[in-house]
py3Dmol code that shows the C-alpha trace and the ligand (Angstrom):
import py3Dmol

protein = """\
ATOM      1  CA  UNK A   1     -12.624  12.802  18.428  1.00  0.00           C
ATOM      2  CA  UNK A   2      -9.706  13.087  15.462  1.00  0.00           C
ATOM      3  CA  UNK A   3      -8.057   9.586  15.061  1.00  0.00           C
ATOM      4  CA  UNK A   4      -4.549   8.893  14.596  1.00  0.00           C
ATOM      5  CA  UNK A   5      -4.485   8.747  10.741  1.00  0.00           C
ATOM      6  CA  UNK A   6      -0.250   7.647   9.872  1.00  0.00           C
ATOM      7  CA  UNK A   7       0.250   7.592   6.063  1.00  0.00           C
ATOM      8  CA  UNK A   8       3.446   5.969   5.408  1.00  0.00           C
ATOM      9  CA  UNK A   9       3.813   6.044   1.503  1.00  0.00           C
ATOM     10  CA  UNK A  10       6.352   5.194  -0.798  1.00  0.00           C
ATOM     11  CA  UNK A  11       7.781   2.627  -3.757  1.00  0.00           C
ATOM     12  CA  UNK A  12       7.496  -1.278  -3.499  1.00  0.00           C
ATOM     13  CA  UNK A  13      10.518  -2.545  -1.683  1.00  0.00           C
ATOM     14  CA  UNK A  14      11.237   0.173   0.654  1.00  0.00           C
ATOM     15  CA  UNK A  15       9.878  -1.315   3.395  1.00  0.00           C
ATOM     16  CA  UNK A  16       6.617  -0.024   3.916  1.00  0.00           C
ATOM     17  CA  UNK A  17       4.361  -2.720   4.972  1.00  0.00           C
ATOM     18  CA  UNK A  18       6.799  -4.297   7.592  1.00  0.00           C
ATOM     19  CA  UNK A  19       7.181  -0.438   8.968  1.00  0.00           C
ATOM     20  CA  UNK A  20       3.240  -0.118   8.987  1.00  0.00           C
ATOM     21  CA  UNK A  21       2.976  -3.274  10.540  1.00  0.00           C
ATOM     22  CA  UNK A  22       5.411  -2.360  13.705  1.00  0.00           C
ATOM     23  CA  UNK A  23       4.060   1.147  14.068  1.00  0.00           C
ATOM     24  CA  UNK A  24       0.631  -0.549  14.560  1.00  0.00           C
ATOM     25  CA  UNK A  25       1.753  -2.646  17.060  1.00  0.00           C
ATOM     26  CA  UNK A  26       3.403  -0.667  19.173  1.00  0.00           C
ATOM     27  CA  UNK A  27       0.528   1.837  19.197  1.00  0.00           C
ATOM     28  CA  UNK A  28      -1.990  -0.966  19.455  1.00  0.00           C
ATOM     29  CA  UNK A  29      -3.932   0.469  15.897  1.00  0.00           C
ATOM     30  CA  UNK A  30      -5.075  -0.516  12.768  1.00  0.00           C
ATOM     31  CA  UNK A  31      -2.832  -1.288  10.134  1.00  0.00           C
ATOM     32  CA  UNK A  32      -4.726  -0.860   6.616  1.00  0.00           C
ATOM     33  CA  UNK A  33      -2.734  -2.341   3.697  1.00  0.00           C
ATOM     34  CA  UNK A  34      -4.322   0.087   0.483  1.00  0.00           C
ATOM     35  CA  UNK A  35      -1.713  -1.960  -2.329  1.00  0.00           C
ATOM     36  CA  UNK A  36      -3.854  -5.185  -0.943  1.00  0.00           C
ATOM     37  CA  UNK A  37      -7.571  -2.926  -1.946  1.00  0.00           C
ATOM     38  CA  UNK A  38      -5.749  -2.616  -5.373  1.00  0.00           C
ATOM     39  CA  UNK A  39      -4.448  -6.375  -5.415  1.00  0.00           C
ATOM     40  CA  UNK A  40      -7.911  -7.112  -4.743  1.00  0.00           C
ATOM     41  CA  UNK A  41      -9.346  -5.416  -7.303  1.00  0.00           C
ATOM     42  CA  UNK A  42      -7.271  -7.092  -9.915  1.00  0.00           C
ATOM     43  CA  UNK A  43      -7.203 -10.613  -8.725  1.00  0.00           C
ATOM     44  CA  UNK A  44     -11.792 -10.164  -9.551  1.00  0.00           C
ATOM     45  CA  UNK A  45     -10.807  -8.631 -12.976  1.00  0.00           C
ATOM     46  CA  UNK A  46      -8.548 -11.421 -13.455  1.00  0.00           C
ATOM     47  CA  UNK A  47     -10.700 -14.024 -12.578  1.00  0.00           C
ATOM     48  CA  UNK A  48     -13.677 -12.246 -14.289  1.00  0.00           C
ATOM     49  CA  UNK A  49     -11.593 -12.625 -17.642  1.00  0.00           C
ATOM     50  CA  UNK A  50     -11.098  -8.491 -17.714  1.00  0.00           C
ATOM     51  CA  UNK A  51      -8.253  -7.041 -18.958  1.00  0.00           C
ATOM     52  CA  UNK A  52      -6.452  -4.655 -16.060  1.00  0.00           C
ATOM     53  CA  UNK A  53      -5.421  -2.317 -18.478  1.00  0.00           C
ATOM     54  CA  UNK A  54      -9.185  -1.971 -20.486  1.00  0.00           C
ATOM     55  CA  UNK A  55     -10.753   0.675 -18.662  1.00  0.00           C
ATOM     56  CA  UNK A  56     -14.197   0.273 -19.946  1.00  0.00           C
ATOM     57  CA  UNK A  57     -14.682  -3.171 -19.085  1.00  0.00           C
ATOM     58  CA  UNK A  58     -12.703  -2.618 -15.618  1.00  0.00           C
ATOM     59  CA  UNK A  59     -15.297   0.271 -14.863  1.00  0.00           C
ATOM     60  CA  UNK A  60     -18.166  -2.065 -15.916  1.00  0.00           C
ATOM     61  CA  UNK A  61     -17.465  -4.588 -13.043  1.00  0.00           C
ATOM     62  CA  UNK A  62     -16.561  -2.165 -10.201  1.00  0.00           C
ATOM     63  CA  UNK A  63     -20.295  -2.329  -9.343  1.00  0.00           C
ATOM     64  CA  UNK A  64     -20.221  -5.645  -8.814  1.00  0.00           C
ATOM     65  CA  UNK A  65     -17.340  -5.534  -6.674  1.00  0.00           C
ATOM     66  CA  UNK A  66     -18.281  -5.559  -2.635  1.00  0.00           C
ATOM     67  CA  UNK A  67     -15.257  -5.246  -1.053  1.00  0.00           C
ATOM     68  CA  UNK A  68     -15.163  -5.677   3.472  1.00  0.00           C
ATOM     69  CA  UNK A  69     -11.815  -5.840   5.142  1.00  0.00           C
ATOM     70  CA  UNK A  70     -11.535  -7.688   8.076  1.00  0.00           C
ATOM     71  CA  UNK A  71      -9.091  -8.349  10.726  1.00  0.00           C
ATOM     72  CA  UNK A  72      -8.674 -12.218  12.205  1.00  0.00           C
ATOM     73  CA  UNK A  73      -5.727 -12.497  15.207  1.00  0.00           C
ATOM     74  CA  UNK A  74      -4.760  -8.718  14.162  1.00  0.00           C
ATOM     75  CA  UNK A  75      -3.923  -9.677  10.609  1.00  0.00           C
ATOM     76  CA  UNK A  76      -6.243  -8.053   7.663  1.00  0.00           C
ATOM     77  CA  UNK A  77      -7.820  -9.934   5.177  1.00  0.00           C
ATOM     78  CA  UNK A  78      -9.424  -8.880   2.012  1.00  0.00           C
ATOM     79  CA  UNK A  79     -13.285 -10.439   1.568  1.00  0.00           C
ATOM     80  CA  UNK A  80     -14.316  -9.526  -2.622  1.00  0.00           C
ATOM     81  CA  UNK A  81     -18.383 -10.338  -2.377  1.00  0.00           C
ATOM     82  CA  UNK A  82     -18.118 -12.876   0.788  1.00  0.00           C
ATOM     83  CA  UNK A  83     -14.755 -14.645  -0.617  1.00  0.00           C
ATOM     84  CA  UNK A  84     -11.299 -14.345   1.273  1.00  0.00           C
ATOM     85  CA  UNK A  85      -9.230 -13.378  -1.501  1.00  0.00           C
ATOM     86  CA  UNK A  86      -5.768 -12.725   0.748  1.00  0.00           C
ATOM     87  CA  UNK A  87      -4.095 -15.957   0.059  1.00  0.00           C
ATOM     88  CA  UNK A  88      -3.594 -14.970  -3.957  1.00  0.00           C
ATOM     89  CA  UNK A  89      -2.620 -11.449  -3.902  1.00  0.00           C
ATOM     90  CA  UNK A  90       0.660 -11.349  -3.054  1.00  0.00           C
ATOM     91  CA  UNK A  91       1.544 -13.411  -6.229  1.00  0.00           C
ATOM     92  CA  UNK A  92       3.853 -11.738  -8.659  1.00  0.00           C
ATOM     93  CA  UNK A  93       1.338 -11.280 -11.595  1.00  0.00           C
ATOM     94  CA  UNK A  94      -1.020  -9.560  -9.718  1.00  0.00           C
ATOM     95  CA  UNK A  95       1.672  -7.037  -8.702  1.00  0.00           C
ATOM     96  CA  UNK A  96       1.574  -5.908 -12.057  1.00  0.00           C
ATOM     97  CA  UNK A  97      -2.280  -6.366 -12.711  1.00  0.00           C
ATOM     98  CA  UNK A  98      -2.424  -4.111  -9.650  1.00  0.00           C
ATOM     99  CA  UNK A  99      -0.409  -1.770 -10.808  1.00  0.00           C
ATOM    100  CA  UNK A 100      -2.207  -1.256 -14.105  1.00  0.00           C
ATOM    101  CA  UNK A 101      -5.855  -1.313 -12.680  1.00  0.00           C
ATOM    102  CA  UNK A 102      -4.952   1.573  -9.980  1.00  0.00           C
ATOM    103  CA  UNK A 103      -4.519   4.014 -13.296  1.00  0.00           C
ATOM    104  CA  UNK A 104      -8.307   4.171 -13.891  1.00  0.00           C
ATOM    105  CA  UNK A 105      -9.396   6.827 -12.197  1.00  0.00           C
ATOM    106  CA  UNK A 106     -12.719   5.035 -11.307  1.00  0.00           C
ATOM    107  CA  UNK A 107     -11.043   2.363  -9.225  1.00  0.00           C
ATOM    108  CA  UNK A 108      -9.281   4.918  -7.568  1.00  0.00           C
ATOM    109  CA  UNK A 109     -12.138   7.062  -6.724  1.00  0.00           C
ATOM    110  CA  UNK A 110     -14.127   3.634  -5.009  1.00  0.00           C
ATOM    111  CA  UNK A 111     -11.403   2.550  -3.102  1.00  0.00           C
ATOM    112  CA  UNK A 112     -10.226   5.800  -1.863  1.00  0.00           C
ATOM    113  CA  UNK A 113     -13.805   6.489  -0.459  1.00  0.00           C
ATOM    114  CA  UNK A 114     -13.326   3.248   2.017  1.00  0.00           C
ATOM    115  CA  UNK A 115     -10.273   4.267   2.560  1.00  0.00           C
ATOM    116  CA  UNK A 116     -10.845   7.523   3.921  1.00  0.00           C
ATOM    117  CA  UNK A 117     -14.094   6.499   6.115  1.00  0.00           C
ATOM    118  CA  UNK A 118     -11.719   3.542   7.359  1.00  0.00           C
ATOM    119  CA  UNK A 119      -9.777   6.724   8.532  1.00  0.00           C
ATOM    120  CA  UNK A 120     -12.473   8.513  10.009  1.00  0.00           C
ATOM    121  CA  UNK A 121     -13.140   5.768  12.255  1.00  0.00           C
ATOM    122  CA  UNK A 122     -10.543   4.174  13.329  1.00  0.00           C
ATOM    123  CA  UNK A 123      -6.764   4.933  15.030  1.00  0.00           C
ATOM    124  CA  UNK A 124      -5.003   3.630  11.651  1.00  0.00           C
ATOM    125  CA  UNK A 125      -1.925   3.543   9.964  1.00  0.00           C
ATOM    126  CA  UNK A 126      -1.895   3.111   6.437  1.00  0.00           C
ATOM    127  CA  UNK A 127       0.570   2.334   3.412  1.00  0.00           C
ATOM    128  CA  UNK A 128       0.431   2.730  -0.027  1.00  0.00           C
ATOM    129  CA  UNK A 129       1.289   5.871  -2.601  1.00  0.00           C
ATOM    130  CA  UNK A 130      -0.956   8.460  -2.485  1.00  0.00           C
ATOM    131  CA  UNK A 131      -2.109   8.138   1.210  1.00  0.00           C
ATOM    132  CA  UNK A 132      -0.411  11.484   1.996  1.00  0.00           C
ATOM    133  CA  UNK A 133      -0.965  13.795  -1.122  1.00  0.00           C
ATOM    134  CA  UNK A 134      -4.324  11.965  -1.972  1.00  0.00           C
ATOM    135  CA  UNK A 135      -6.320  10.234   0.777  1.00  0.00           C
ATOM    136  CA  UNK A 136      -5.324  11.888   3.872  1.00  0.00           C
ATOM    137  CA  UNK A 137      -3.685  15.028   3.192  1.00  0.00           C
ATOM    138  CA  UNK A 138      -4.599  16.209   6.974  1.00  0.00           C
ATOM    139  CA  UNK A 139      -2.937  12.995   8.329  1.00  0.00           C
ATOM    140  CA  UNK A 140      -1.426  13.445  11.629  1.00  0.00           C
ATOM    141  CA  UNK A 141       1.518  11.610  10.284  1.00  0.00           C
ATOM    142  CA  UNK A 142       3.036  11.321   6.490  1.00  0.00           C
ATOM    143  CA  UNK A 143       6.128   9.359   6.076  1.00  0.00           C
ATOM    144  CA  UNK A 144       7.792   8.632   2.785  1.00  0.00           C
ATOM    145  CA  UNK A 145       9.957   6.118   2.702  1.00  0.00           C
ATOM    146  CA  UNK A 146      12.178   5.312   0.035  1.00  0.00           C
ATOM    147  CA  UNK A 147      15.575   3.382  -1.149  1.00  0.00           C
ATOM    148  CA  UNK A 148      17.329   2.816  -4.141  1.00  0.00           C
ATOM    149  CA  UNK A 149      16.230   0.304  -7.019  1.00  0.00           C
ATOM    150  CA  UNK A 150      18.877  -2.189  -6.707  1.00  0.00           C
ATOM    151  CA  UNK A 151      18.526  -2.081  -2.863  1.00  0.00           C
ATOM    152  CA  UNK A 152      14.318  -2.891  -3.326  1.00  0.00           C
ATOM    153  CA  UNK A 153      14.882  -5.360  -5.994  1.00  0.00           C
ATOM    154  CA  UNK A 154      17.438  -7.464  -4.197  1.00  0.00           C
ATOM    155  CA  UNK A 155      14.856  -7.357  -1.013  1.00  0.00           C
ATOM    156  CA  UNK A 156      11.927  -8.414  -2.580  1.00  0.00           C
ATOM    157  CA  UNK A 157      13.612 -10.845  -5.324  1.00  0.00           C
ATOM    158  CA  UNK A 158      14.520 -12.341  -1.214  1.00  0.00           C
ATOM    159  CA  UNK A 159      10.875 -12.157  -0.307  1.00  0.00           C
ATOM    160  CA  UNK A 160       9.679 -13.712  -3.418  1.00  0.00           C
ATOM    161  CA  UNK A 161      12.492 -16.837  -3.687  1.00  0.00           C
ATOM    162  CA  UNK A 162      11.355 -17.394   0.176  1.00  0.00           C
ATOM    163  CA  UNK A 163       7.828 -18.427  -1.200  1.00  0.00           C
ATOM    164  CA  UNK A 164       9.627 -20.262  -4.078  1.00  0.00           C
ATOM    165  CA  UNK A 165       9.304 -17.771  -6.599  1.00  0.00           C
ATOM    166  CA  UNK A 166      11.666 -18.825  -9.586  1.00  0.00           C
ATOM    167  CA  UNK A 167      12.417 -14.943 -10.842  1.00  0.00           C
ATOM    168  CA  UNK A 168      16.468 -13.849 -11.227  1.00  0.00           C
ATOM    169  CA  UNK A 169      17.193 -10.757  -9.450  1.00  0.00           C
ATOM    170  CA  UNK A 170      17.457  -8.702 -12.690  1.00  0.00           C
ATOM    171  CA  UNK A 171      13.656 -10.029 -13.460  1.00  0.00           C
ATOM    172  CA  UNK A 172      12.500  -8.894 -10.142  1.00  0.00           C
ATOM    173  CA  UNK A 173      14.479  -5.789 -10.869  1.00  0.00           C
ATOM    174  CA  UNK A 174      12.936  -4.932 -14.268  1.00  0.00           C
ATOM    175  CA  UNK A 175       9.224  -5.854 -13.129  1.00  0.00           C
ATOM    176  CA  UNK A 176       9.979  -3.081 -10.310  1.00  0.00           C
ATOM    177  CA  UNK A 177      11.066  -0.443 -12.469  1.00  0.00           C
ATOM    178  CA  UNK A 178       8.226  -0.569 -14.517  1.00  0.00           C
ATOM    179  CA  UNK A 179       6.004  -0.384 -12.137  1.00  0.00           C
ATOM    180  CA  UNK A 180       7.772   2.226 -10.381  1.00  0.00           C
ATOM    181  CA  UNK A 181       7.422   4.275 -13.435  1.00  0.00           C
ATOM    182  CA  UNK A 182       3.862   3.162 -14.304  1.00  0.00           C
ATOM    183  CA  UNK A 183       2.545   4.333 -10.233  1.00  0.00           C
ATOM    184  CA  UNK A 184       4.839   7.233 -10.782  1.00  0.00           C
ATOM    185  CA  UNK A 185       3.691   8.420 -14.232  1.00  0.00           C
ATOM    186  CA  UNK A 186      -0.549   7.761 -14.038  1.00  0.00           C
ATOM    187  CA  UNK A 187      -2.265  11.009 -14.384  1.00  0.00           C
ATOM    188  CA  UNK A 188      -4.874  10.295 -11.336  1.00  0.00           C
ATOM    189  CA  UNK A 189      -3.215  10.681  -7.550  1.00  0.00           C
ATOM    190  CA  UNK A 190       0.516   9.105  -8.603  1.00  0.00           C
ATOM    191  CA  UNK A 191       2.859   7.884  -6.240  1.00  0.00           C
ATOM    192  CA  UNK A 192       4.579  10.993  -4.978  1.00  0.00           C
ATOM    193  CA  UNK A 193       6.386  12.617  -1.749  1.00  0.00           C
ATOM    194  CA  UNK A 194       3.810  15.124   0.117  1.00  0.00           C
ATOM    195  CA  UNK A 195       5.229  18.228   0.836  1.00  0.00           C
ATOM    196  CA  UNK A 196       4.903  18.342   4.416  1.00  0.00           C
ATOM    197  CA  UNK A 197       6.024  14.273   4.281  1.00  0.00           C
ATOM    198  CA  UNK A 198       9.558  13.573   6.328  1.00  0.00           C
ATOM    199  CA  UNK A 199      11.863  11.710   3.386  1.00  0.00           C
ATOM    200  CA  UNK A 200      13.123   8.129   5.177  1.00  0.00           C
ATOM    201  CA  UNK A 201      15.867   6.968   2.640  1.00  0.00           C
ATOM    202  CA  UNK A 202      15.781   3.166   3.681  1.00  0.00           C
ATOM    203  CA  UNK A 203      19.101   2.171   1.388  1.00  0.00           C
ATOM    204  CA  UNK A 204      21.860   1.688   3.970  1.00  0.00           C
ATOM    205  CA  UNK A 205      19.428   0.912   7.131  1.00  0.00           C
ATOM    206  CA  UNK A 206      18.522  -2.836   8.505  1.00  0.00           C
ATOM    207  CA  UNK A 207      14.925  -3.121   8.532  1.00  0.00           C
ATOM    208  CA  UNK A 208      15.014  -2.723  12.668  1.00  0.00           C
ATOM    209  CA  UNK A 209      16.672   0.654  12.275  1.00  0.00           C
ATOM    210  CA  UNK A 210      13.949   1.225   9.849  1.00  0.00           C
ATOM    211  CA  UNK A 211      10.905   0.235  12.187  1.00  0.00           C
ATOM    212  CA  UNK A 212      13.024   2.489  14.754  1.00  0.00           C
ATOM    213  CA  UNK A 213      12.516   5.765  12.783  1.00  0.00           C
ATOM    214  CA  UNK A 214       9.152   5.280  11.615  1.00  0.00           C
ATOM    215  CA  UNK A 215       8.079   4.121  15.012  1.00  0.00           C
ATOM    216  CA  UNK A 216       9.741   6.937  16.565  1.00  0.00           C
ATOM    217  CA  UNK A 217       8.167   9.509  13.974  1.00  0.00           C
ATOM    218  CA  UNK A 218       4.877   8.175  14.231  1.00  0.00           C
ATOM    219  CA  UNK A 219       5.257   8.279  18.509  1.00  0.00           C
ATOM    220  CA  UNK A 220       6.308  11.666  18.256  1.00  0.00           C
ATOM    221  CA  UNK A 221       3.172  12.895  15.944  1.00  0.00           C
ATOM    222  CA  UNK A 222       0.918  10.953  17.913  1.00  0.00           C
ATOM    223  CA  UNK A 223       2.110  12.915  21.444  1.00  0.00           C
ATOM    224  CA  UNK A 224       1.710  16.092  19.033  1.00  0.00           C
ATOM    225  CA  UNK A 225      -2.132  14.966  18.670  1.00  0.00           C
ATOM    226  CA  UNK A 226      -2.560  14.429  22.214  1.00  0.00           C
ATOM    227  CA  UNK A 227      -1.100  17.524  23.800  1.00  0.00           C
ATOM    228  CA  UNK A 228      -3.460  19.667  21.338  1.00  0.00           C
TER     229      UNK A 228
END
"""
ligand_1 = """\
20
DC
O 1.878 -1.786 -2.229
P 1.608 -2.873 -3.276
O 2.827 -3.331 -3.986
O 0.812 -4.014 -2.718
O 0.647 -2.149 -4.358
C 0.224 -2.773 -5.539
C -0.109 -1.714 -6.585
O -1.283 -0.999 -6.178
C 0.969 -0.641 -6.786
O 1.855 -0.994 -7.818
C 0.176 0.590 -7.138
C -1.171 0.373 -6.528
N -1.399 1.200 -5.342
C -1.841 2.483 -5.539
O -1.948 2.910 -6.689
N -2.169 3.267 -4.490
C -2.049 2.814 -3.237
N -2.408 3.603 -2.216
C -1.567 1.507 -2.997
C -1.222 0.722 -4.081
"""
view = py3Dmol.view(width=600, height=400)
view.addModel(protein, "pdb")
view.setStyle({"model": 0}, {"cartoon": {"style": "trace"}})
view.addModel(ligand_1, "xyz")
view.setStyle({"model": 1}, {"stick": {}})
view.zoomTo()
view.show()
């Protein structure tokens, strides 16, 4: 049997992960955070003493790197060869060491390949950049969702001073951009809008009326699956 496979891509800040998160809920699925696979990656480089951005030495420790994702009370954790690595990935370094290790086409190529049997076997919905043009371009489901730079900065400079982050707004703002620019510009599966994705411009909507739309989009494909 096909499983539901919902690829909700898009830039940081738009309100992906909280949209994932209520869409698998409310269709009692899997919710498979891809950024946190990259995170992941970069947090062992990182603590291995490799440079994100040296390809050659990133591609000599991939081997090494046995990556199982989990789920404990419905939330997914991230276990790098037996250690639970969740608690430091959300940091704001490792945003951008994230960022620069997804542009070798090696790491990409490894953690696509669990990605897409994680599809194959389970009802999922996934976030991340290149879910719809990339991973799962047969997805039942592609939703990009987007808003403008000032609008993502101010909500995750919020996120970050919640968890006592220090960073001004214009920081936050600057750290976004780039990577914006670096996921948009890499040569190997960039973030991008799939053609047949529907465009969710999140600017001017509460995060409710965003869980709203995506939920409703990802009902109505799901319906679409079942009546076939
Ligand atoms: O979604 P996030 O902010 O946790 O992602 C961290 C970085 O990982 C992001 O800047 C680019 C990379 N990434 C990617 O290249 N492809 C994905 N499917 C998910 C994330």
């Amino acid at each position: 049997m096909k499983h539901i496979n919902i690829a909700i891509d898009g830039p940081s800040g738009a309100g992906k992960s909280t949209a994932a998160k209520a869409v698998a809920a409310k269709l009692g699925i899997i919710y498979l955070d891809t950024g946190a696979m990259y995170r992941a990656v970069a947090y062992y480089a990182l603590a291995h003493g490799v440079d994100p951005l040296d390809g050659k030495a990133v591609e000599g420790i991939l081997d090494d790197i046995e990556m199982n994702i989990v789920y404990r009370d419905g939330t997914q954790e991230i276990l790098v060869c037996g250690e639970n690595v969740t608690p430091y990935l959300r940091e704001a370094h490792m945003s951008k060491a994230a960022s620069d290790i997804s542009a070798h086409p090696a790491v990409r190529l490894k953690l696509v390949e669990l990605q897409r049997k994680f599809a194959r076997e389970n009802d999922v919905v996934l976030d991340g950049r290149d879910i719809g043009t990339y991973v799962l371009p047969d997805a039942s489901c592609k939703i990009f969702l987007t808003a403008d730079t000032a609008e993502r900065a101010k909500r995750r400079w919020l996120e970050l001073a919640e968890k006592g982050n220090k960073q001004s707004q214009e920081e936050v703002r600057a750290d976004i951009e780039k990577r914006d620019y670096n996921d948009s510009h890499r040569a190997f599966a960039p973030l991008k809008q799939a053609d047949d994705a529907v465009l969710v411009d999140t600017t001017d909507m509460t995060i409710e009326q965003v869980v709203a739309r995506v939920v409703e989009l990802a009902e109505k494909s799901a319906n679409k699956e079942t009546e076939l």
